[in-house]
Structure formats: C-alpha cells, structure tokens
Gaussian input, Z-matrix of N, CA and C with variables (Angstrom, degrees):
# hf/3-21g

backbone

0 1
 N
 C     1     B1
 C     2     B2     1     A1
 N     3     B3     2     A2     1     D1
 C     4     B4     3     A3     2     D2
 C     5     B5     4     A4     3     D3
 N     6     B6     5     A5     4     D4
 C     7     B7     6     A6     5     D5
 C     8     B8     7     A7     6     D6
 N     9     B9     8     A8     7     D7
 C    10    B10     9     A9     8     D8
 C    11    B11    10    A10     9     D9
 N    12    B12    11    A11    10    D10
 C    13    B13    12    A12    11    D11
 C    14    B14    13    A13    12    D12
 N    15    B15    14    A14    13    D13
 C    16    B16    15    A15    14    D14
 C    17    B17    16    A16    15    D15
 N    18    B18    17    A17    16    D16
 C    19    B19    18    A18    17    D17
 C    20    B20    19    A19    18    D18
 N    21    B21    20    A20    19    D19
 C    22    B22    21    A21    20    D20
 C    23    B23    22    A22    21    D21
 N    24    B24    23    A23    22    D22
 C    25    B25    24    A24    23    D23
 C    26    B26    25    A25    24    D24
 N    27    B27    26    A26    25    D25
 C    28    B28    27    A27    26    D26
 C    29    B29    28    A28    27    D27
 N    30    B30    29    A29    28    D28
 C    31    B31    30    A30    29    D29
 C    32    B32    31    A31    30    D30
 N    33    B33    32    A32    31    D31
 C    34    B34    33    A33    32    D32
 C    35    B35    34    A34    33    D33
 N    36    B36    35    A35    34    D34
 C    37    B37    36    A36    35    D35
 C    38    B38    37    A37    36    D36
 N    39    B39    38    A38    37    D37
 C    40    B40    39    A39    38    D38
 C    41    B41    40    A40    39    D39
 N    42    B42    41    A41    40    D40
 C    43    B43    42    A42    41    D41
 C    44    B44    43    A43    42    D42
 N    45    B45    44    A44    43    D43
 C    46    B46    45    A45    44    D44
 C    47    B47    46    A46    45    D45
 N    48    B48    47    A47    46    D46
 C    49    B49    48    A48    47    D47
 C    50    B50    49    A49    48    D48
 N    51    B51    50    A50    49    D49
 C    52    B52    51    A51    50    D50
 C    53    B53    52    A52    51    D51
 N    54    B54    53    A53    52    D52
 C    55    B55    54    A54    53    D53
 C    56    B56    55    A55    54    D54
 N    57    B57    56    A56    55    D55
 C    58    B58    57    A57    56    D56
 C    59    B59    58    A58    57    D57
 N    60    B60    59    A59    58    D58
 C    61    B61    60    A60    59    D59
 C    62    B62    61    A61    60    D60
 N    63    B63    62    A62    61    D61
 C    64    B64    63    A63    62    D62
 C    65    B65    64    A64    63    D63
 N    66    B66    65    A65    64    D64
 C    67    B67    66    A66    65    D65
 C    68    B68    67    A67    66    D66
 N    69    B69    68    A68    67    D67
 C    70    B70    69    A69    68    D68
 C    71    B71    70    A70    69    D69
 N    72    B72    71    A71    70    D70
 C    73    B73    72    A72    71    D71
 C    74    B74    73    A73    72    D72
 N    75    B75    74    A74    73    D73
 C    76    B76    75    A75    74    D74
 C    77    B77    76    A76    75    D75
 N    78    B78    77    A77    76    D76
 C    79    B79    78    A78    77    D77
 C    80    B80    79    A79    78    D78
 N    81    B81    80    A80    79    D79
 C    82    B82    81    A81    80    D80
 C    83    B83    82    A82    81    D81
 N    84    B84    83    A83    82    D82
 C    85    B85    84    A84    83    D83
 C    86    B86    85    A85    84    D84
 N    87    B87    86    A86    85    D85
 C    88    B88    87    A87    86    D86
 C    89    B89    88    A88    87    D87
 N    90    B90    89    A89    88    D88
 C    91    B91    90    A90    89    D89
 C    92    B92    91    A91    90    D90
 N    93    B93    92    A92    91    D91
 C    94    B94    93    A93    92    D92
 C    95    B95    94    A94    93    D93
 N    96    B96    95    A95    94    D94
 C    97    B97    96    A96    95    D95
 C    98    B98    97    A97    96    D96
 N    99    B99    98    A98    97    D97
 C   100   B100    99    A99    98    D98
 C   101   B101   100   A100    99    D99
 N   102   B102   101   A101   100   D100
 C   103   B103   102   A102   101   D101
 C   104   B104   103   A103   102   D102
 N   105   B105   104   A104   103   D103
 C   106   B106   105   A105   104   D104
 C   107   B107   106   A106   105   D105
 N   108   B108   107   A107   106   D106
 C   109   B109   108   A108   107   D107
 C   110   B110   109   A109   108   D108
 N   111   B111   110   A110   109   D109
 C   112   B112   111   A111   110   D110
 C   113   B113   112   A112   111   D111
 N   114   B114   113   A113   112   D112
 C   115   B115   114   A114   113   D113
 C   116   B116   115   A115   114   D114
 N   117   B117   116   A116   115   D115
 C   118   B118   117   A117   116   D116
 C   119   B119   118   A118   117   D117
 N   120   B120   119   A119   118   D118
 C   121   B121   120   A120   119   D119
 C   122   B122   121   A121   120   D120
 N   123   B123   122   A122   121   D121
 C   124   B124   123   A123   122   D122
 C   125   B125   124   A124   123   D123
 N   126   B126   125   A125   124   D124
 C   127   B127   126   A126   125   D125
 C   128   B128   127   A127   126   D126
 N   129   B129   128   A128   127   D127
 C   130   B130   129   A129   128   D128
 C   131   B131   130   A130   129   D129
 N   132   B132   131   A131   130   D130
 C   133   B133   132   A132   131   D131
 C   134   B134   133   A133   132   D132
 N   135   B135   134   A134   133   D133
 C   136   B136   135   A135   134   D134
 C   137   B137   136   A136   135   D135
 N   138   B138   137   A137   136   D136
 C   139   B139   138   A138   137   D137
 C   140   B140   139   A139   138   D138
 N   141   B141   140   A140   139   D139
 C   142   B142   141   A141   140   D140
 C   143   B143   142   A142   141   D141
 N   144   B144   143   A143   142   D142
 C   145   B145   144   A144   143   D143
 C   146   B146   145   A145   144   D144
 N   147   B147   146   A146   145   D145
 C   148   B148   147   A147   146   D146
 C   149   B149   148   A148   147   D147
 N   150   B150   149   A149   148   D148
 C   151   B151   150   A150   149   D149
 C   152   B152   151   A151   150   D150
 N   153   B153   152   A152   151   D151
 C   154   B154   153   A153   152   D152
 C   155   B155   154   A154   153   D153
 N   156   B156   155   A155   154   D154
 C   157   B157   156   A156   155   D155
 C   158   B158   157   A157   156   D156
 N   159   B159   158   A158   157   D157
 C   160   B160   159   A159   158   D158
 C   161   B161   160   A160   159   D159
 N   162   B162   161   A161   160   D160
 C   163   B163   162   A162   161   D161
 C   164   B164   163   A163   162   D162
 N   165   B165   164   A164   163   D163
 C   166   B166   165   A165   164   D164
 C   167   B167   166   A166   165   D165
 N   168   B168   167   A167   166   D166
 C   169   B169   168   A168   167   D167
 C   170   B170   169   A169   168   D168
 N   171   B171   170   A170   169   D169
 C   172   B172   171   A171   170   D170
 C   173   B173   172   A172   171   D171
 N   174   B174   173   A173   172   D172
 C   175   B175   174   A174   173   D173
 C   176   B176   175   A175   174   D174
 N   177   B177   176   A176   175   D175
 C   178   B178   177   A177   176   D176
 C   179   B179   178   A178   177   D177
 N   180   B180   179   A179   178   D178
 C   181   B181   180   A180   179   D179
 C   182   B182   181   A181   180   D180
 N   183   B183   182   A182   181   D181
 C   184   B184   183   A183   182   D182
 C   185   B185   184   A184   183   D183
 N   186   B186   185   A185   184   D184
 C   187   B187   186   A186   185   D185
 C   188   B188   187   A187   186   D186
 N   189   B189   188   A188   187   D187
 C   190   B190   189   A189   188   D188
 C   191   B191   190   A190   189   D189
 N   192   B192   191   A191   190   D190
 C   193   B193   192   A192   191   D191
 C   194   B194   193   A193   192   D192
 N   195   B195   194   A194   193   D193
 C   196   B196   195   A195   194   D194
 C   197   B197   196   A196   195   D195
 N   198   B198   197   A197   196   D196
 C   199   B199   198   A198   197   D197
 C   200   B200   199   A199   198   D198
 N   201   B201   200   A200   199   D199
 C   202   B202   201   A201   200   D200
 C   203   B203   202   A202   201   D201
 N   204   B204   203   A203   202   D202
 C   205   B205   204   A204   203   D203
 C   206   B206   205   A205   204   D204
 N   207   B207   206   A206   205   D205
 C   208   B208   207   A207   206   D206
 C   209   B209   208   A208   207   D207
 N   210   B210   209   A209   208   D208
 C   211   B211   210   A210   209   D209
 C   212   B212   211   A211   210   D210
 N   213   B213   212   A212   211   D211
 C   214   B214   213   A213   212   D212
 C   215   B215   214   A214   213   D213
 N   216   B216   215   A215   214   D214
 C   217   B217   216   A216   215   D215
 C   218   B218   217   A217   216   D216
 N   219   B219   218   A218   217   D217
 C   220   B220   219   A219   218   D218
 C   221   B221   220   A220   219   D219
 N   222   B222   221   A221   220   D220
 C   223   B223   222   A222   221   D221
 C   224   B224   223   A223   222   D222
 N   225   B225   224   A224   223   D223
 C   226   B226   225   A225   224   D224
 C   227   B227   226   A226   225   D225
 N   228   B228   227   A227   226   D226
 C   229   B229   228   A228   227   D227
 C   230   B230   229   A229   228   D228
 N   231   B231   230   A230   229   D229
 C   232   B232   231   A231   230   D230
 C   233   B233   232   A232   231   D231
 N   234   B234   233   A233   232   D232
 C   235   B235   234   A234   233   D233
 C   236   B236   235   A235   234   D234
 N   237   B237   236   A236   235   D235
 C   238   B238   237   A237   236   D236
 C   239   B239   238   A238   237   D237
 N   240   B240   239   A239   238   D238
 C   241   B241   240   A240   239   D239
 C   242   B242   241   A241   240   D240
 N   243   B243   242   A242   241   D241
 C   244   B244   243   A243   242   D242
 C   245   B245   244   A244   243   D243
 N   246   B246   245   A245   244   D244
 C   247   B247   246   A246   245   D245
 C   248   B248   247   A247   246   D246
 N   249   B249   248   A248   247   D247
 C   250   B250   249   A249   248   D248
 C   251   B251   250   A250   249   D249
 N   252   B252   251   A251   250   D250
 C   253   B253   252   A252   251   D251
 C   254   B254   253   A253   252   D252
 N   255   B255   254   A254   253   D253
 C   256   B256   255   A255   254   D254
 C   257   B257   256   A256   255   D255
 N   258   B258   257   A257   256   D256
 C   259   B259   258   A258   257   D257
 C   260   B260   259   A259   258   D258
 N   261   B261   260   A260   259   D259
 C   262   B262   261   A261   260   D260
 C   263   B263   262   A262   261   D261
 N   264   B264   263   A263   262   D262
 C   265   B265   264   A264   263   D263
 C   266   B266   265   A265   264   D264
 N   267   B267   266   A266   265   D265
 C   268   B268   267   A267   266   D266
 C   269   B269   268   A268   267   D267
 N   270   B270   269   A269   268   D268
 C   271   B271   270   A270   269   D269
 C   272   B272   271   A271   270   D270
 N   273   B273   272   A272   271   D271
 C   274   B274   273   A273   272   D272
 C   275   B275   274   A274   273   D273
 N   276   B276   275   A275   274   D274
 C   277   B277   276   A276   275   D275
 C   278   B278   277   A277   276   D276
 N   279   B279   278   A278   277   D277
 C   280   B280   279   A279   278   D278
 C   281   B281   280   A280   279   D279
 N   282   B282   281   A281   280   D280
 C   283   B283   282   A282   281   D281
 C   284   B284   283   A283   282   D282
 N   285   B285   284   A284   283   D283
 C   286   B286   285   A285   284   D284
 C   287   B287   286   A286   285   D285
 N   288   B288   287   A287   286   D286
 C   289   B289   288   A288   287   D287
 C   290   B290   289   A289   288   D288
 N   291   B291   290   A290   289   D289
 C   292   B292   291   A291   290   D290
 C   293   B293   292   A292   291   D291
 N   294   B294   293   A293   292   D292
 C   295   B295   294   A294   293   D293
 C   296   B296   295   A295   294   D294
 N   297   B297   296   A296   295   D295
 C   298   B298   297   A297   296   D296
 C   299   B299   298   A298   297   D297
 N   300   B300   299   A299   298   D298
 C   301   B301   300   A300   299   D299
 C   302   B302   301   A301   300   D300
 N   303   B303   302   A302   301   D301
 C   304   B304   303   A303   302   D302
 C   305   B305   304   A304   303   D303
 N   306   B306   305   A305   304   D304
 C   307   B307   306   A306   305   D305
 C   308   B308   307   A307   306   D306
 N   309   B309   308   A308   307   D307
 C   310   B310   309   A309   308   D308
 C   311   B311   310   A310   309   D309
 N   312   B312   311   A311   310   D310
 C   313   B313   312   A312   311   D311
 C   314   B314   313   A313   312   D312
 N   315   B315   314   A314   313   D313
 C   316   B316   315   A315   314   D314
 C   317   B317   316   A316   315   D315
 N   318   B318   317   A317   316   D316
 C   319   B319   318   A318   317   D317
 C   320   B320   319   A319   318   D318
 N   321   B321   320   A320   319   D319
 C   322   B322   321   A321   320   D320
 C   323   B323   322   A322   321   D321

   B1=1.4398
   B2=1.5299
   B3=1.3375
   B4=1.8661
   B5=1.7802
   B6=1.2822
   B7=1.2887
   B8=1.7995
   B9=1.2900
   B10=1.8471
   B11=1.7161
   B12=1.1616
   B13=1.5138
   B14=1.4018
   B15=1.4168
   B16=1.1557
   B17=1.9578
   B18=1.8426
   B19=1.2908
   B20=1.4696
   B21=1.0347
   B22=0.7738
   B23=2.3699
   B24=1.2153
   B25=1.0505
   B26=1.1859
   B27=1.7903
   B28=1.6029
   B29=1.4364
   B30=1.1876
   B31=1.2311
   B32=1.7809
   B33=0.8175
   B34=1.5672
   B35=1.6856
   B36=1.5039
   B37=1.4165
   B38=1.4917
   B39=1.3923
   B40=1.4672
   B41=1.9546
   B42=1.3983
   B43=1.9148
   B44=1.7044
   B45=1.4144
   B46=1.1963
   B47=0.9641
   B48=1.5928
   B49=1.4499
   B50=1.4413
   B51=0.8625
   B52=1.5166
   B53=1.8580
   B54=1.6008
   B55=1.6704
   B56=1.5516
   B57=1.4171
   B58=1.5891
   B59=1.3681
   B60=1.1518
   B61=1.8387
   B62=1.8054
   B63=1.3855
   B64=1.7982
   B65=1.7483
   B66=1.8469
   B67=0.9318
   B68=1.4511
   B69=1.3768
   B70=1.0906
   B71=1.8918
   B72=1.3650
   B73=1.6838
   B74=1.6852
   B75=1.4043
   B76=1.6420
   B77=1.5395
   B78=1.7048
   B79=1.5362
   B80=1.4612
   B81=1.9248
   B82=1.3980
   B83=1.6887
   B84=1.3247
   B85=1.4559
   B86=1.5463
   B87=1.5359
   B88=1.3457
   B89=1.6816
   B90=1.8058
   B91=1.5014
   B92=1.3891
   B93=1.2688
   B94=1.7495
   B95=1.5883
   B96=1.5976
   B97=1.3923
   B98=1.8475
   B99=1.0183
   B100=1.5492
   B101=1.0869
   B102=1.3949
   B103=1.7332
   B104=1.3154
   B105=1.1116
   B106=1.4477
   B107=1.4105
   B108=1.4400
   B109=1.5361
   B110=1.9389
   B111=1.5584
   B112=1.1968
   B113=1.3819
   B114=1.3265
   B115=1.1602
   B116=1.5870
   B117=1.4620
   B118=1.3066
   B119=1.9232
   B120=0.8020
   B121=1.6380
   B122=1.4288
   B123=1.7938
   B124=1.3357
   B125=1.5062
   B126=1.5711
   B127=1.2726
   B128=1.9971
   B129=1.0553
   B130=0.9687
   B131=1.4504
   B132=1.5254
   B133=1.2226
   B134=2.0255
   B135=1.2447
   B136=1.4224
   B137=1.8128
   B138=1.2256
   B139=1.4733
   B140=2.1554
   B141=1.3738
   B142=1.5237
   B143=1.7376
   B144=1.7475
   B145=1.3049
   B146=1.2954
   B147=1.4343
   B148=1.3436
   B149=1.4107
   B150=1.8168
   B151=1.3468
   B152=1.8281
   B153=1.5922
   B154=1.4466
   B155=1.6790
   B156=1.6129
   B157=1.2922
   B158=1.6837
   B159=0.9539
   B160=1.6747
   B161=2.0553
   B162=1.1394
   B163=0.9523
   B164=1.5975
   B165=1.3033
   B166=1.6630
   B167=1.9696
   B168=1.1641
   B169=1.6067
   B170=1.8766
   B171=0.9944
   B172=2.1056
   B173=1.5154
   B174=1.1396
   B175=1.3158
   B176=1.9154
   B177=1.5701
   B178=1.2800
   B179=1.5931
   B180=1.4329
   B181=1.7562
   B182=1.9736
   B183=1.1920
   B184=1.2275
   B185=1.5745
   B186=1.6811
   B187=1.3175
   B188=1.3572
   B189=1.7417
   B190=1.9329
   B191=1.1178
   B192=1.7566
   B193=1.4202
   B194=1.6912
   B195=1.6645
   B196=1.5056
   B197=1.6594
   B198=1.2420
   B199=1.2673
   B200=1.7690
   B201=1.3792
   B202=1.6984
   B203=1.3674
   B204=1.8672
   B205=1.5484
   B206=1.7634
   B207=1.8211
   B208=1.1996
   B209=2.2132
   B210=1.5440
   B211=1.3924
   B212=1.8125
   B213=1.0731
   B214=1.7700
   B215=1.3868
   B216=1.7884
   B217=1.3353
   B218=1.3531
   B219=1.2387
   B220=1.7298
   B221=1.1505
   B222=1.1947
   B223=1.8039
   B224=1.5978
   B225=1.1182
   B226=1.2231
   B227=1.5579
   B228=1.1523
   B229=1.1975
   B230=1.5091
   B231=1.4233
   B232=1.7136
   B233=1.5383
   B234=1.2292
   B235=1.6477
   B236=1.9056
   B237=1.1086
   B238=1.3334
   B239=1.6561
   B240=1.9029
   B241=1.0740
   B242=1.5578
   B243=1.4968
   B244=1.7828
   B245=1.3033
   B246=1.6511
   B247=1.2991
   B248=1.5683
   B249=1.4902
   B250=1.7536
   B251=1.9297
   B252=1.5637
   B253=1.3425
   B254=1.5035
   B255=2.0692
   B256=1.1429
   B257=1.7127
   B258=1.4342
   B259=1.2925
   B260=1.6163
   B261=1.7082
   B262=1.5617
   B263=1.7004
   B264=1.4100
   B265=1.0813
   B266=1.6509
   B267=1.4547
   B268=1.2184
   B269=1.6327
   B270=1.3950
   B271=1.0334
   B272=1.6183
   B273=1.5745
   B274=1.2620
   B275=1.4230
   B276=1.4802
   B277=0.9682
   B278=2.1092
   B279=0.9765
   B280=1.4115
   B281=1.7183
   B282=1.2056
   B283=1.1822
   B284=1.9684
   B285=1.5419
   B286=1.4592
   B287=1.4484
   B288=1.5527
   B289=1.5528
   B290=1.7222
   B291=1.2458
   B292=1.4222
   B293=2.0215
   B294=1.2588
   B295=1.5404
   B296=1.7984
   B297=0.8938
   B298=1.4973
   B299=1.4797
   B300=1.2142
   B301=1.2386
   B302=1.5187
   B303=1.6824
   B304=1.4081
   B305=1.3301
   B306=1.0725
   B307=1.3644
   B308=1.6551
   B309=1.9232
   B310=1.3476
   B311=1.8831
   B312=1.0264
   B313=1.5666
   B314=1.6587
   B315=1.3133
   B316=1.6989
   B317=1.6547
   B318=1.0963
   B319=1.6620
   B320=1.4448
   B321=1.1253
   B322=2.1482
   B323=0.8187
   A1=112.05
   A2=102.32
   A3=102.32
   A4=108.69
   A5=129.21
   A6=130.85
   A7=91.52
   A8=120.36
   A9=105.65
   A10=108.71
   A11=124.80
   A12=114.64
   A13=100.71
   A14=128.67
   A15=119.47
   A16=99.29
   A17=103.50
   A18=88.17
   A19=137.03
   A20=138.78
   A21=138.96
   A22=126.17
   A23=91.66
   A24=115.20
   A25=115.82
   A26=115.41
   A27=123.43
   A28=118.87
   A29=132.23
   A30=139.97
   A31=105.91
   A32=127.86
   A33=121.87
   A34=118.55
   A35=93.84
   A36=101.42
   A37=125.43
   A38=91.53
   A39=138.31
   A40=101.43
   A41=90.15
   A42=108.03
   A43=100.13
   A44=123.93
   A45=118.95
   A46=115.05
   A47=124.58
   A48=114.35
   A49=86.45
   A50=163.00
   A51=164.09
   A52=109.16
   A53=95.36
   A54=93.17
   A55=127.41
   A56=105.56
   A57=115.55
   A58=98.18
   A59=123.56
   A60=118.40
   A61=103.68
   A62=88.13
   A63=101.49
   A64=123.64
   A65=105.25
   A66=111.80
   A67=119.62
   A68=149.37
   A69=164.17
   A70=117.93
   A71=98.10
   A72=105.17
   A73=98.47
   A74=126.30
   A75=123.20
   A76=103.05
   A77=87.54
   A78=92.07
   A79=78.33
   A80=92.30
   A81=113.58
   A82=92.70
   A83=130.44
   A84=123.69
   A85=146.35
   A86=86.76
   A87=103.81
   A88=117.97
   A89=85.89
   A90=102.38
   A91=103.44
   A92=121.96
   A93=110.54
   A94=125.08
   A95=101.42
   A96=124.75
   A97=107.78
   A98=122.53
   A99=123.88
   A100=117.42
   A101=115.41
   A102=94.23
   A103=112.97
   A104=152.23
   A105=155.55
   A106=98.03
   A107=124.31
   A108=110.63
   A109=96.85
   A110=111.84
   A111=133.90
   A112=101.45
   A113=135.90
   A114=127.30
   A115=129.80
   A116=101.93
   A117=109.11
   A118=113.96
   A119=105.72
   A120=109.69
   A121=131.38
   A122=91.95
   A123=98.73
   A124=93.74
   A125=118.21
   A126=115.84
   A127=112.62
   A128=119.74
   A129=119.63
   A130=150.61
   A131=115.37
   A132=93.17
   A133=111.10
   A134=124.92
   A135=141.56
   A136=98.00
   A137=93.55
   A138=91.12
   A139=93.59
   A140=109.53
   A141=116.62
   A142=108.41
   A143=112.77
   A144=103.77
   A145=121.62
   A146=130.15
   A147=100.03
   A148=130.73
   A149=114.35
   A150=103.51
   A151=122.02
   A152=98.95
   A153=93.25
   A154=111.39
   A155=101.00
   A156=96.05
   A157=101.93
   A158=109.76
   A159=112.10
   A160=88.71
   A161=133.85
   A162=154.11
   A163=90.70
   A164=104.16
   A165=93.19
   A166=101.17
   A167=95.45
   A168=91.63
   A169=117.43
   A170=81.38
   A171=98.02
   A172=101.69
   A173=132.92
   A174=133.82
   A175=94.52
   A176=97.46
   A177=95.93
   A178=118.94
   A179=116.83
   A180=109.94
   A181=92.56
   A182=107.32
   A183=103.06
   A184=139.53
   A185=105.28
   A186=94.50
   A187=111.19
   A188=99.66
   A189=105.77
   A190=105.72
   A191=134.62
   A192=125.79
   A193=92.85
   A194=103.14
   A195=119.63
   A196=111.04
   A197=130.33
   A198=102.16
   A199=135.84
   A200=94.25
   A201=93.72
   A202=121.41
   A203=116.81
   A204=88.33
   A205=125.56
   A206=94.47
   A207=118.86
   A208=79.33
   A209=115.20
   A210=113.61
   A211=92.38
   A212=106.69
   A213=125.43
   A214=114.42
   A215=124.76
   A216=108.30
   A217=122.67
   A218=106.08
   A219=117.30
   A220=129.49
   A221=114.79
   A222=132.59
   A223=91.04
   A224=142.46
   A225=128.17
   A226=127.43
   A227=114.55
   A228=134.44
   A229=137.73
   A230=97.42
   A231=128.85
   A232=119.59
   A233=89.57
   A234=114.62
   A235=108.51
   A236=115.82
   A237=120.21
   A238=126.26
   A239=96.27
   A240=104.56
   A241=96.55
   A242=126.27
   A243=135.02
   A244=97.53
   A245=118.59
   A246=104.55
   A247=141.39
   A248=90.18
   A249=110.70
   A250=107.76
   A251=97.44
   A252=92.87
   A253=115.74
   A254=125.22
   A255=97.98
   A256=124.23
   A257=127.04
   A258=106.27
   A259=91.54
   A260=121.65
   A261=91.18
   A262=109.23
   A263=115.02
   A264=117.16
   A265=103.51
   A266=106.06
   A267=122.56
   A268=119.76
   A269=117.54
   A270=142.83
   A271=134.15
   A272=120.80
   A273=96.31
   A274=118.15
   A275=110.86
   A276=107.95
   A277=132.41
   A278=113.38
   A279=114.32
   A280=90.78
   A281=120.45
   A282=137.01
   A283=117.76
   A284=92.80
   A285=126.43
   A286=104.60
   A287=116.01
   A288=123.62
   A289=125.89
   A290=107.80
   A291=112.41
   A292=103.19
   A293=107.23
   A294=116.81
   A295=89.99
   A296=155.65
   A297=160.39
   A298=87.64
   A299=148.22
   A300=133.83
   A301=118.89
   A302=108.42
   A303=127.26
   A304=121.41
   A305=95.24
   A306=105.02
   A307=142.63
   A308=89.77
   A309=120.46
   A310=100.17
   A311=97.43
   A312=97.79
   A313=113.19
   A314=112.43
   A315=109.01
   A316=88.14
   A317=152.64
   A318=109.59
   A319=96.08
   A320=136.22
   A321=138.95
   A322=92.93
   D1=-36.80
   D2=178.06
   D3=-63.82
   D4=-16.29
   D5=-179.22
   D6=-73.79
   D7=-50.54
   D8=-171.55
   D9=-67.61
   D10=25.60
   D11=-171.52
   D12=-101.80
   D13=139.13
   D14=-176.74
   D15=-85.22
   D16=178.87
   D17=164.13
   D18=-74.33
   D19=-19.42
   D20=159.30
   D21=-73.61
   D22=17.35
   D23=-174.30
   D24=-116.07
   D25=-53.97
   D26=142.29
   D27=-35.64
   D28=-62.83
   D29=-175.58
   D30=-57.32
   D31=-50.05
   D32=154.51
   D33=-26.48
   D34=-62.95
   D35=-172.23
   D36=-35.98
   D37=-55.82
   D38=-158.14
   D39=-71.64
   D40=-41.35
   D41=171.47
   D42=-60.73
   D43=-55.70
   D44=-163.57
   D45=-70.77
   D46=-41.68
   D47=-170.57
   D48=-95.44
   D49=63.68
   D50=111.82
   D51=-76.13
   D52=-50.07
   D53=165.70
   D54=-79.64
   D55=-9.99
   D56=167.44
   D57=-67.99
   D58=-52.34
   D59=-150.49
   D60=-77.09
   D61=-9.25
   D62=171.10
   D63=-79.29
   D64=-17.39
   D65=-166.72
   D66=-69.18
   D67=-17.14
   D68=135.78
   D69=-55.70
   D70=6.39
   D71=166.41
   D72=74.59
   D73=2.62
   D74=178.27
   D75=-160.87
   D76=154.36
   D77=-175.05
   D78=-131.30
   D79=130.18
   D80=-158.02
   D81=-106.85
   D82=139.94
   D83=168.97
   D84=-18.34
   D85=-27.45
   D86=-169.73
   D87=-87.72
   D88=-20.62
   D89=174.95
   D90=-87.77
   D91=-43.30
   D92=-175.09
   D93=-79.56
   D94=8.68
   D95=156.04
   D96=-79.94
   D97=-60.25
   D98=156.50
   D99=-34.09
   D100=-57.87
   D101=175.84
   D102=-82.23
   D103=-14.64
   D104=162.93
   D105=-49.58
   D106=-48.40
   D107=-154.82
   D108=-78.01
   D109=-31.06
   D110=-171.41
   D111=-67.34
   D112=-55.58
   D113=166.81
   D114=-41.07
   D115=-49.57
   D116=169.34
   D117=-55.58
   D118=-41.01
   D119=-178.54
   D120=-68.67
   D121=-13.09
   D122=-173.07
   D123=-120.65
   D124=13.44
   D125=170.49
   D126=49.74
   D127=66.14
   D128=139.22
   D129=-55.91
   D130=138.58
   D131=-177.41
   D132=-104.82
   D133=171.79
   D134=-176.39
   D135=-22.15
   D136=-61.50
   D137=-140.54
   D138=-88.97
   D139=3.06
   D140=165.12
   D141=-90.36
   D142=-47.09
   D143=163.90
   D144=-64.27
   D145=-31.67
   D146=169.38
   D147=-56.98
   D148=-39.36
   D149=-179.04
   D150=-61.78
   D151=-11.02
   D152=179.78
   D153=-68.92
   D154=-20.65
   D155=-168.32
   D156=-67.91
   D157=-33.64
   D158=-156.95
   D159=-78.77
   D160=-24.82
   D161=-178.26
   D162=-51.02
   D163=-70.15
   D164=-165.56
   D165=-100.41
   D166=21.24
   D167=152.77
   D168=-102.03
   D169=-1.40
   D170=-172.22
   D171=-156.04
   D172=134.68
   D173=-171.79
   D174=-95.86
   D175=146.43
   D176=-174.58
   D177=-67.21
   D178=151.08
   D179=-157.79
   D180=-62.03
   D181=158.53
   D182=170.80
   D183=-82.48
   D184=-0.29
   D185=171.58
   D186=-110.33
   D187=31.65
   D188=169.43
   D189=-107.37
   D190=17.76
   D191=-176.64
   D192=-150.65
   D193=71.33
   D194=174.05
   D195=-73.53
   D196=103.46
   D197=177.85
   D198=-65.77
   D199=-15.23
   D200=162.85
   D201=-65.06
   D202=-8.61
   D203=167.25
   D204=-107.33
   D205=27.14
   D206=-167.31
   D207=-71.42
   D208=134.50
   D209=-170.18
   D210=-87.08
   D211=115.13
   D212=163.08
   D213=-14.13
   D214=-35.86
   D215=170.04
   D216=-81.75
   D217=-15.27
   D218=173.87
   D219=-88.12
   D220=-5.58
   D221=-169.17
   D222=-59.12
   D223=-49.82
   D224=-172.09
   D225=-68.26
   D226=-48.24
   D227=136.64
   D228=-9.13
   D229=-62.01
   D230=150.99
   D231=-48.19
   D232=-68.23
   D233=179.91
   D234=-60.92
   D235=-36.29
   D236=175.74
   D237=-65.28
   D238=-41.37
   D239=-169.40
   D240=-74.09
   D241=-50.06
   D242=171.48
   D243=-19.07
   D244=-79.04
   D245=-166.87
   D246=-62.97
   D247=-20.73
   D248=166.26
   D249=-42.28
   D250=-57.94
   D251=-164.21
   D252=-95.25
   D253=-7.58
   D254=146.57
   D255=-81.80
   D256=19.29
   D257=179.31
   D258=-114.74
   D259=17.13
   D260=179.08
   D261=-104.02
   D262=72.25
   D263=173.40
   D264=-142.63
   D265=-8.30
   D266=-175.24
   D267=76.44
   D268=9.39
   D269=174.24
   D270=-116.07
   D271=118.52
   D272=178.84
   D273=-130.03
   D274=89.99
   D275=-168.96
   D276=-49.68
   D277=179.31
   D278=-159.90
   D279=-70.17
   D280=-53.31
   D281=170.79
   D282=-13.52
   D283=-74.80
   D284=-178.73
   D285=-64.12
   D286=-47.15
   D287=163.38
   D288=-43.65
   D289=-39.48
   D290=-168.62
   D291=-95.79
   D292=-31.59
   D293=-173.14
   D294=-81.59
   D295=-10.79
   D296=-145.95
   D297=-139.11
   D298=-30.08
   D299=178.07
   D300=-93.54
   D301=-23.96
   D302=149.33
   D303=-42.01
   D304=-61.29
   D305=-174.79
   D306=-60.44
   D307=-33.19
   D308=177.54
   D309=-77.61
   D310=-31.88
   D311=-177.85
   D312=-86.57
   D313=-7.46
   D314=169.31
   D315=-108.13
   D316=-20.55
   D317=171.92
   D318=-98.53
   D319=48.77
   D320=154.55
   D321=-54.94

C-alpha cells in the first residue's frame, strides 16, 4: 500500500509517525531506526529526508498532522505505519497509548 502514496502523500506519512515517535516527549533509537528503515521504503528524496531529520529534532507542530486530511484510502496504511513506530521500542508508553487510541477513533 505504501507504493500507491503519492509524494506528497509519503511525506505526510512520514510527518505523522515522526509526531507519533514524539508522543512520549522522546524519540528513543529504536524509533529513529523505524523511521530510517521507513524512509528508505518510501524512497525519499535529499531535501524530504532532511526535513525528516529536523522532524525528529522538533516534533512536527501539531496542527500540521490533522488526521482528517489523512486521504480515507490510506488511513490504514497511515494507521499501520503509527503503530509500527510507537511499538518499535518495545514500549508503549501511557502517553503513545491514549494519542494512538485518538487517533484510531478519528479515522472509524
């Protein structure tokens, strides 16, 4: 499903779970290994990986990662990749738990 995302559609993705891995106030190694591998998959280019970098040096502001404009055929997709990277630390904090349950309940 990540192959039908356009670029500017990837780059969304990539915004959200960048502000997911923020949701516990730190982005722990294990998560910025997740998005590293995620970047690669969605083939980014230079000047999109850099903003990821600054992404998890500053979490993206929050009214730039609306999930209503996450597009309805991708919500799963979206939603898949979120949980990928709050569970790749093997931890889920209470934090990541309640913003992930938000979330699941606005794309129903």
């Amino acid at each position: 499903m990540l192959e039908d995302l356009d670029p500017s559609q990837r780059l969304q993705l990539i915004k959200f779970v960048c502000s997911f891995a923020w949701a516990d106030l730190e982005v722990r190694p294990e998560e910025r290994s997740f998005i590293a591998r995620l970047v690669e998959r969605l083939e980014l280019d230079a000047r999109e990986r850099r903003q990821v970098r600054r992404w998890l040096d500053r979490p993206p502001a929050a009214d730039s990662v609306d999930p209503m404009t996450i597009p309805p055929m991708h919500r799963k997709s979206f939603l898949e990749a979120i949980e990928g990277v709050v569970a790749a630390d093997g931890e889920i904090s209470v934090e990541e738990r309640e913003t992930l349950a938000v979330l699941r309940d606005l794309l129903a």
